[in-house]
N, C-alpha and C positions, 0 to 999 in steps of 0.2 A: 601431571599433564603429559602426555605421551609425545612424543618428537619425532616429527615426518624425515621422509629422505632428504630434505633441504633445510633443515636444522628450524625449521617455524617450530611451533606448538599447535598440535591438534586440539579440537575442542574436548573438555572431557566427556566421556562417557556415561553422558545420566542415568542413573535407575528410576524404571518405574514411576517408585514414589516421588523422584523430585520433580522429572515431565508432571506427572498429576499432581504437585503442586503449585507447579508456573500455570497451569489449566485454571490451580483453583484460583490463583490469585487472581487471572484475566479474567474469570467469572466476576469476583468480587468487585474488580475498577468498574467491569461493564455495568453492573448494577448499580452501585454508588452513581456512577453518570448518566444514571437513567435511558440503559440501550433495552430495548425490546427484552423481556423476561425472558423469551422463547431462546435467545442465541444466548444469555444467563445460563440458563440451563440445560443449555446444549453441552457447554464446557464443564460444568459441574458434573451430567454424567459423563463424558468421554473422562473425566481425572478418575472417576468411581471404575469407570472402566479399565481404566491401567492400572488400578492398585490392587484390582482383580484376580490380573494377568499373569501367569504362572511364569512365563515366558519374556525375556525381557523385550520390548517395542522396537531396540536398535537392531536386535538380534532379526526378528519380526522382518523388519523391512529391508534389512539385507538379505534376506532369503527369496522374499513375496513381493519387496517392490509398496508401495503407495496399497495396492491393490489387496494386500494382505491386510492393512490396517482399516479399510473400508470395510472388510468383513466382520470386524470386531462389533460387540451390538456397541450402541449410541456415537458409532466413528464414521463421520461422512466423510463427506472430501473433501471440505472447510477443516473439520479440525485433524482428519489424516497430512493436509497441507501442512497446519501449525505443530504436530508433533513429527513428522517429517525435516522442517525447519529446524526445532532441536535439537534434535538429533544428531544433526551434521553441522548446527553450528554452535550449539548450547545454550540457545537464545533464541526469543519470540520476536520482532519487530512490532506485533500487534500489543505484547503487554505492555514494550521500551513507550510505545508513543501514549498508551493510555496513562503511563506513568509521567508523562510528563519530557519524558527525556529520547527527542528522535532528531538521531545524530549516526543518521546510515552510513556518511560519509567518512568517521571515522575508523569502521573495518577498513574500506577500501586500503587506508595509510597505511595498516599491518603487510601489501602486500607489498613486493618490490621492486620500485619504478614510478610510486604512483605517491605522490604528495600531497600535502592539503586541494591544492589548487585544482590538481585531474582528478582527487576524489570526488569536489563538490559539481565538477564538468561531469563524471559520470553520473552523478546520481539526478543533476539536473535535467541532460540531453535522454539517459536511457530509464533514468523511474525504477531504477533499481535499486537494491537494501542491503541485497544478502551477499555472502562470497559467492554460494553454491549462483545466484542470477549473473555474476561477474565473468565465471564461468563459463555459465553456457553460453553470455554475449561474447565470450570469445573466442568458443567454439563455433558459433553460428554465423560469425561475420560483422553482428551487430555492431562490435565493439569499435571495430576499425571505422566506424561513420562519423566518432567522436575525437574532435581536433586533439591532439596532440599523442594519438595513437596509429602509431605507421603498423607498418605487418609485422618488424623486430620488436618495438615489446607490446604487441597484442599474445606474439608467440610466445614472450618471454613472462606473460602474465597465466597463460594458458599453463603451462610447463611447472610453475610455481603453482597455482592452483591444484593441479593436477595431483599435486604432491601430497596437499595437506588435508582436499578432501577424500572423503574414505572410501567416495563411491561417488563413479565418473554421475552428471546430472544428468535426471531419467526425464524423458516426456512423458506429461501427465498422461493417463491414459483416460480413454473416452469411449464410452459405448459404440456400439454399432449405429453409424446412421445421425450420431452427434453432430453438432455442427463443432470447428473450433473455438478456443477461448474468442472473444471479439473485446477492443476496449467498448465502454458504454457511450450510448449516443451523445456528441455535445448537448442537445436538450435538455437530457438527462442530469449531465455535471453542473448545468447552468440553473437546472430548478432544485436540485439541493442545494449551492451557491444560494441560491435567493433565500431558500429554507432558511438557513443557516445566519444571513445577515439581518430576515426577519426577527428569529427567534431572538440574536445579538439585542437589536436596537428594544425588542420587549424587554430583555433582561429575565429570559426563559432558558437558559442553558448554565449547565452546573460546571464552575470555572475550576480548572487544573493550576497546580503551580510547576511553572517549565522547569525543569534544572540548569536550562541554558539562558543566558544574558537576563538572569533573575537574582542579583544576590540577595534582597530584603526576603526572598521564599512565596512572594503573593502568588493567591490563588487567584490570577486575571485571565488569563489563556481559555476561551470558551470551548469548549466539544460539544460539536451532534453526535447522536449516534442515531440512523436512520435508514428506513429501507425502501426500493424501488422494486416492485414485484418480488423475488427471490433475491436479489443482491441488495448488501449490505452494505452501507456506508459510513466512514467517518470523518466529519470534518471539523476544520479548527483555522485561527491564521496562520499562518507562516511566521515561524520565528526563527527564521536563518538570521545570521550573519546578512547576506546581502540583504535582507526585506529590511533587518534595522537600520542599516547605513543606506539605505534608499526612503526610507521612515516609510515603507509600504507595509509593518504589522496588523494595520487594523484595515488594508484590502484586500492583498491577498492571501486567499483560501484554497488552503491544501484540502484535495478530495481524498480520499484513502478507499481501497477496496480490499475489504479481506470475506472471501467466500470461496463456493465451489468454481468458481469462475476465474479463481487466482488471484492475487494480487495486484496491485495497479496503483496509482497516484498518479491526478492530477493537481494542477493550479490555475484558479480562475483570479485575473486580474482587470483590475478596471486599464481599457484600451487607452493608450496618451495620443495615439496619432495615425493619421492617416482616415479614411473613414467611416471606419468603428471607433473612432475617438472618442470616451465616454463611457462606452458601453462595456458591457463584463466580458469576458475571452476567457478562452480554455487556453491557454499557455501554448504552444508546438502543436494545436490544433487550429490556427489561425483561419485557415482556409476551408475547412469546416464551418465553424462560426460564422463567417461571412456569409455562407449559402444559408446556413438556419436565418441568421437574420433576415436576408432576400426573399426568404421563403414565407418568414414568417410575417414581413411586410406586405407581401402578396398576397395574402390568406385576411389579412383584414381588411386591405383596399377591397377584397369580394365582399365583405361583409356590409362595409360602409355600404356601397352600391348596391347590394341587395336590401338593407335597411333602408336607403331612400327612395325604391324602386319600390316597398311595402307602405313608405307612409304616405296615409290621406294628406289629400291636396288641400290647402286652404280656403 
């Protein structure tokens, strides 16, 4: 494994065939858990496609950028993202969680300055995975919004980053006339949530065994894998550390998004107070949910009142 200016370990160097075969695996888990055959097979050929490739993929997109691997046949921008990831950090987040085992926050602890405690605060406050996303929140400002990060070591996280990846983080890039990434609408996270606890309570979802706070190995950990127009979703409980020792594993529901749209996660949790007490929440989307709900309370007070306004009088 090759050693940066500041004595880390760079991730190594994959060929080809091992990227296409972290591809093929993710194909394989997505199918065993019964996700859409379509996004199966998406990964299956983009692996077919690298083992192809005369040329190797790291080489590829150190020259061309994201943009280079999009031109590759069966390589969009979903799985240009995941071999992208890779790449630069030798590891897929999307296989880690289908495997059972998602524990974002223990990269963060390889850097230095940042402990158990600020790693699980960033991945909580900012819904990030990767080093190369640590990065650019620390480039872009994000990072300093999250407690226990002053401007000396947001800098001195930048600085170290800076070191170990191989290539400063690119913005995705977007056609002419695109709009930007956007997260997906609360209504949205809240009716795969429902999906999700639906399917749960039928005993319709094919169950993972966690590697985390799991010693007997059981397969209990539910996954969706599900889609809303063009984006992809995956959801499951939360099985941190804090959900156990708050015994919130079978409420709250981590959202996952992996597509052309980027990456994302949320958590929907049942409200304890105040007056969504009760009711489902998008996590750090608070204020949002409050208005769907408002909204969504108004839209049937017309209905009521249009329903009574339609029926015959007695």
């Amino acid at each position: 494994m090759a050693q940066t200016t500041n004595g880390k370990s760079a991730p190594p160097v994959l060929t080809n065939a091992e990227i296409a075969a972290l591809l093929d695996e993710t194909a394989g888990l997505l199918e065993a858990q019964e996700a859409n055959p379509y996004r199966v097979q998406a990964y299956r050929n983009g692996a077919q496609t690298l083992r192809n490739l005369a040329r190797p993929a790291a080489d590829l997109l150190e020259s061309e950028g994201i943009e280079g691997l999009e031109r590759l046949p069966a390589i969009g921008r979903s799985l240009a993202r995941a071999i992208e990831q890779i790449v630069d950090t030798g590891r897929l987040t999307l296989l880690e969680r289908l495997r059972g085992d998602v524990r974002p926050e223990r990269v963060f602890t390889t850097v230095p300055g940042i402990g158990p405690k600020l790693a699980q605060r960033l991945h909580d406050s900012l819904d990030i995975e990767t080093l190369a996303e640590l990065h650019a929140a620390a480039i872009d400002g994000h990072l300093s919004s999250v407690p226990g990060f002053g401007d000396k070591r947001v800098r001195a996280v930048a600085e170290s980053l800076s070191g170990r990846l191989r290539r400063p983080p690119r913005q995705p890039a977007r056609s002419a006339g695109s709009a930007p990434s956007d997260p997906p609408p609360v209504a949205e996270l809240l009716d795969v949530d429902a999906e999700y606890r639906r399917k749960v309570a039928a005993d319709r979802l094919v169950r993972i065994a966690p590697r985390r706070f799991n010693p007997t190995g059981a397969a209990w950990l539910p996954i969706l894998h599900t889609r809303r127009g063009n984006t992809q979703y995956t959801a499951l409980y939360s099985n941190t550390a804090r959900a156990h020792e708050l015994g919130t594993t079978k409420d709250w529901v981590v959202i996952y998004r992996d597509d052309s749209q980027g990456n994302g996660q949320w958590t929907v949790i049942t409200s304890r107070f105040g007056p969504l007490r009760g009711k489902r929440i998008v996590r750090g989307r608070e204020e949002e949910t409050r208005r769907y709900y408002a909204e969504l309370a108004k839209a049937h007070a017309v209905e009521d009142t249009e329903t009574k306004e339609t029926e015959p009088e007695a």
